[in-house]
C-alpha positions in Angstrom: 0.0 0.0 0.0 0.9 3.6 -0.8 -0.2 7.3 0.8 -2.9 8.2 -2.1 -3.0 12.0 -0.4 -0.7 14.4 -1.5 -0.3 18.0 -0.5 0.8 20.5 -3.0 2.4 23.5 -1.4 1.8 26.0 -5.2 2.4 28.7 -3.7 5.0 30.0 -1.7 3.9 33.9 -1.0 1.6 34.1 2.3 -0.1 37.2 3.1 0.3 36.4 6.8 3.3 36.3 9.3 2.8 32.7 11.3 5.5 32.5 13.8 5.6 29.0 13.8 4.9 28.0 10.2 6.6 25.2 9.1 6.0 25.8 5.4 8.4 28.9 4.3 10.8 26.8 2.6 13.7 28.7 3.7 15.8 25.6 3.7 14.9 23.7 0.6 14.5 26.9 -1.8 16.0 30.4 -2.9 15.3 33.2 -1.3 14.6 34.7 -5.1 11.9 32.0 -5.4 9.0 33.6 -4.5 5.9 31.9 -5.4 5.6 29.0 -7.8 5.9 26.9 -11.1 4.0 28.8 -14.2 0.1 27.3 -14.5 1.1 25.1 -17.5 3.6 23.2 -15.5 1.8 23.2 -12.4 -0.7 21.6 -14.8 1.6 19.5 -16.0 2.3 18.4 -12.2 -1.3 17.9 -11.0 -2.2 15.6 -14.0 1.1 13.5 -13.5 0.0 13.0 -9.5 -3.5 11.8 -10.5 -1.9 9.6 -13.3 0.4 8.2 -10.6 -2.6 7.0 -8.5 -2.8 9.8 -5.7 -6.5 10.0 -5.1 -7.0 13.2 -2.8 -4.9 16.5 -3.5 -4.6 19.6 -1.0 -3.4 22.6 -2.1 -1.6 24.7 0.1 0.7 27.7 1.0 2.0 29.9 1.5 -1.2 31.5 1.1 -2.9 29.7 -2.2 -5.5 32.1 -2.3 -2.8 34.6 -3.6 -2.1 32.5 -6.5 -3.7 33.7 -9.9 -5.1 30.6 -11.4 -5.9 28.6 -7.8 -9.4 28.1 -8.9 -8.5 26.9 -12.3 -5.9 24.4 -11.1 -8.2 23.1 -8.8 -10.8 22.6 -11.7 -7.7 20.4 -13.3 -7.4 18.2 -10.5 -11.3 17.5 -10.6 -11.5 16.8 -13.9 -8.7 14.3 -13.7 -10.9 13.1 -10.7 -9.3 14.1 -7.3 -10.4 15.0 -4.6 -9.6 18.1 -4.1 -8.9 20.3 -0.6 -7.8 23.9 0.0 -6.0 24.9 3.1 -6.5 29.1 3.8 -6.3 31.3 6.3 -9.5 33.1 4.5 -8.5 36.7 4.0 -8.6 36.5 0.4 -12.3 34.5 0.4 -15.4 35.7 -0.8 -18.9 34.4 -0.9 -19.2 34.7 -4.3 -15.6 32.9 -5.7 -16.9 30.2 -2.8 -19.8 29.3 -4.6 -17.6 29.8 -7.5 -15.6 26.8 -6.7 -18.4 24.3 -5.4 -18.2 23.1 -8.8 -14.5 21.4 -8.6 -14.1 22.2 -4.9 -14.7 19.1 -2.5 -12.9 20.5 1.1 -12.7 23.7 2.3 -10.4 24.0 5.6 -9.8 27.4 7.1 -6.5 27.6 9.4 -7.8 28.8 13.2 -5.6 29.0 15.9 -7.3 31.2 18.2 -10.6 33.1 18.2 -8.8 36.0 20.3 -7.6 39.1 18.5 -4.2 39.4 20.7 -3.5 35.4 20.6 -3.3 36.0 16.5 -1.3 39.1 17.0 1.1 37.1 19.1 1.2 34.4 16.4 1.2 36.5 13.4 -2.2 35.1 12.3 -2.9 38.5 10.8 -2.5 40.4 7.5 1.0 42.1 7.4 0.9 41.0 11.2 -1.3 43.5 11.7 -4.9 42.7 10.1 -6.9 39.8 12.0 -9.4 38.2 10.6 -12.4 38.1 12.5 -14.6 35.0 13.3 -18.3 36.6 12.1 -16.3 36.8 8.7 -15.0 32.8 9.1 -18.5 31.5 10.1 -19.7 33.2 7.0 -17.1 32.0 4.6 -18.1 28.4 6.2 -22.0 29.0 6.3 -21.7 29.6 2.6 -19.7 26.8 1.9 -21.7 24.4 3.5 -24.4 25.8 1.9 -23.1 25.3 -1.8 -22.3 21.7 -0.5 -18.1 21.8 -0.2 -17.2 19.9 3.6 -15.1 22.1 6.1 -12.2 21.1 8.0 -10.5 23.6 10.3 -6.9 23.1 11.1 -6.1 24.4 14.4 -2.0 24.7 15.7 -1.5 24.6 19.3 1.6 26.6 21.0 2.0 28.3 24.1 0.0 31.1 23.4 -3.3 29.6 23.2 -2.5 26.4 25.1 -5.5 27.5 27.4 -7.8 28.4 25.3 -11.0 27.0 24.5 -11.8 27.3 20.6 -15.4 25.2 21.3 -17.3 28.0 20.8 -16.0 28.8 18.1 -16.3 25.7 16.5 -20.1 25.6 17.1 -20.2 28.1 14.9 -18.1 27.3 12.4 -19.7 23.0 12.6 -16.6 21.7 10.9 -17.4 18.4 9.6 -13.3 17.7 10.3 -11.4 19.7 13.3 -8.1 18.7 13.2 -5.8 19.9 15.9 -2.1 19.8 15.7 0.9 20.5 18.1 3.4 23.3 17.3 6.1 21.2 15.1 9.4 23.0 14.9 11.5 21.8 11.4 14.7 22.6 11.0 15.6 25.6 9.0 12.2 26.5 8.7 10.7 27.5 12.1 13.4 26.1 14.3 14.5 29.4 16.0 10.4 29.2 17.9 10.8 25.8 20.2 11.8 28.2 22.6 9.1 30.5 22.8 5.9 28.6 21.2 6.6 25.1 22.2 4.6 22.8 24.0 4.3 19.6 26.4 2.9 16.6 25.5 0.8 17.2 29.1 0.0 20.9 28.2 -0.9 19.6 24.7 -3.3 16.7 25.5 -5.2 19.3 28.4 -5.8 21.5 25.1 -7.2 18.0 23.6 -9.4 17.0 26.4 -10.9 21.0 27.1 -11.8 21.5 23.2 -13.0 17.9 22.2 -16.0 18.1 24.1 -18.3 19.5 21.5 -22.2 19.5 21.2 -22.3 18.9 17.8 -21.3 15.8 15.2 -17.2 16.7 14.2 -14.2 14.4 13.9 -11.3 15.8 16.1 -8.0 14.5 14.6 -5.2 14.6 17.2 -1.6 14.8 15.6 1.6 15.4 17.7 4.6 15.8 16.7 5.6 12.0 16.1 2.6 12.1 13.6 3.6 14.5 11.3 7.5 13.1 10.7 6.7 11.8 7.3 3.1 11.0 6.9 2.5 13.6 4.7 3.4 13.5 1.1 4.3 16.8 0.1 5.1 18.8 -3.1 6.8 21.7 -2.8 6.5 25.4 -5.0 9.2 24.0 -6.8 7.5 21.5 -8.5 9.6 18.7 -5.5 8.3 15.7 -3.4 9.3 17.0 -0.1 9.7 14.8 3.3 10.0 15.7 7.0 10.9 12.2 8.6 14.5 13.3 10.2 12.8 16.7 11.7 14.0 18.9 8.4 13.1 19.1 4.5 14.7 16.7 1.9 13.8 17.3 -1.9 13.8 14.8 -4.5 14.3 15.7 -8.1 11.6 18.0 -9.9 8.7 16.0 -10.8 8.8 17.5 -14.6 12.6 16.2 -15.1 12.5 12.7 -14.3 8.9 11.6 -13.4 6.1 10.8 -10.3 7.7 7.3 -10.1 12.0 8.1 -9.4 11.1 11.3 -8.0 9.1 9.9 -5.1 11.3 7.1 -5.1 14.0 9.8 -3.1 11.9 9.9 -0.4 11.3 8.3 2.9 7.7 8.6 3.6 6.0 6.3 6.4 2.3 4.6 5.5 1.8 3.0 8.7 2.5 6.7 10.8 -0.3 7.9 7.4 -2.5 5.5 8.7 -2.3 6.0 12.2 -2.8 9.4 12.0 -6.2 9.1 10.1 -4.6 10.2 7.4 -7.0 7.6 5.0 -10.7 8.5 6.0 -14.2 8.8 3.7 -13.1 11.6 1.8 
């Protein structure tokens, strides 16, 4: 068996300043590299992974919302018959491209750390660090997709910050179908210089778990520490790269466009069994 979910980092630009993102790829790519392949090889790419056999595709950030042609590359994945997920910290969302995108759009998950204003300050959760987005405008952006029939998943980092927060409000509002929460993970070269400050413990960590799973409505909480995510997730990277995690920094393989799906993910080390165990594989 093989990880059939892959997540396609296209664009490298983010709008916001996340202290503790782990997806800058400072330490895989130039600093002159600032956003992503041109559409007709990002194209190129998508058809090549749905040839391959990679059933689900999530396209990520930086801030994918910023890209020109996201809606249309999602459209491409569809019609080679993905399914297809977008990962956005909402800023850039409105009701009207939503609706716009039911038609190749199958999961919609809005990044939500905190539902307090100086938390996201603290994080850099904010436009320019400065701009927060507010919940009201969240809940609508979710009302409307589950309206127009695209499933919500919010993904949710826990640090020190908002270690003692309680997001369940919140998430009544929002009535993710998924919630999945996720412990601070500090990769080398990438968000390394934050372990200090943002860190957690595993006991701080599962107290988050235990206060904000209990929910009055019908979600699926997804748990992942930091054992979890060491390479679990297949990941391709602005570049056009299979990217990995397992050793706790970024390894590249070869670009997908030079030598192929096949020997380019053959460079890398990825784990089914921690896929698996994560919940990675679920009804999508």
């Amino acid at each position: 068996m093989r990880i059939e979910a892959v997540n396609y980092h296209l664009w490298r630009k983010c709008n916001m300043r996340c202290a503790f993102c782990f997806a800058k790829y400072d330490s895989v790519l130039d600093a002159n590299y600032t956003r992503g392949l041109p559409f007709s090889d990002a194209e190129l790419v998508v058809k090549l992974l749905a040839r391959f056999g990679f059933k689900k595709i999530t396209f990520a950030g930086g801030e994918p919302t910023l890209c020109p042609w996201l809606d249309e590359i999602i459209q491409v994945a569809s019609q080679a018959g993905m399914i297809t997920v977008l990962v956005t910290n909402g800023s850039l969302l409105e009701s009207r491209r939503v609706r716009a995108l039911s038609k190749s759009l199958n999961w919609l998950v809005l990044s939500i750390d905190s539902a307090e204003t100086r938390t996201n300050l603290v994080h850099g959760r904010a436009v320019a660090g400065r701009h927060v987005i507010s919940v009201d405008r969240l809940v609508e952006i979710a009302d409307v997709a589950r309206e127009v029939g695209i499933k919500l998943r919010v993904n949710s980092v826990v640090t020190r910050v908002n270690v003692s927060e309680n997001l369940g409000q919140t998430m009544e509002r929002i009535k993710p179908d998924r919630w999945k929460i996720m412990r601070v993970l500090p990769i080398a070269g990438e968000n390394d210089h934050i372990v200090d400050t943002l860190s957690v413990s595993t006991e701080s960590f599962a107290r988050f778990v235990d206060r904000n799973s209990r929910l009055d409505f019908r979600v699926t909480v997804v748990i992942e520490g930091n054992d979890d995510m060491l390479g679990s997730y297949v990941m391709v990277d602005p570049a056009g790269r299979f990217l990995e995690n397992a050793s706790g920094k970024y390894t590249a393989s070869r670009k997908i466009l030079d030598v192929g799906v096949e020997l380019a993910i053959a460079d890398m080390n990825y784990d089914v069994e921690r896929f698996l165990a994560r919940g990675g594989a679920y009804d999508w």
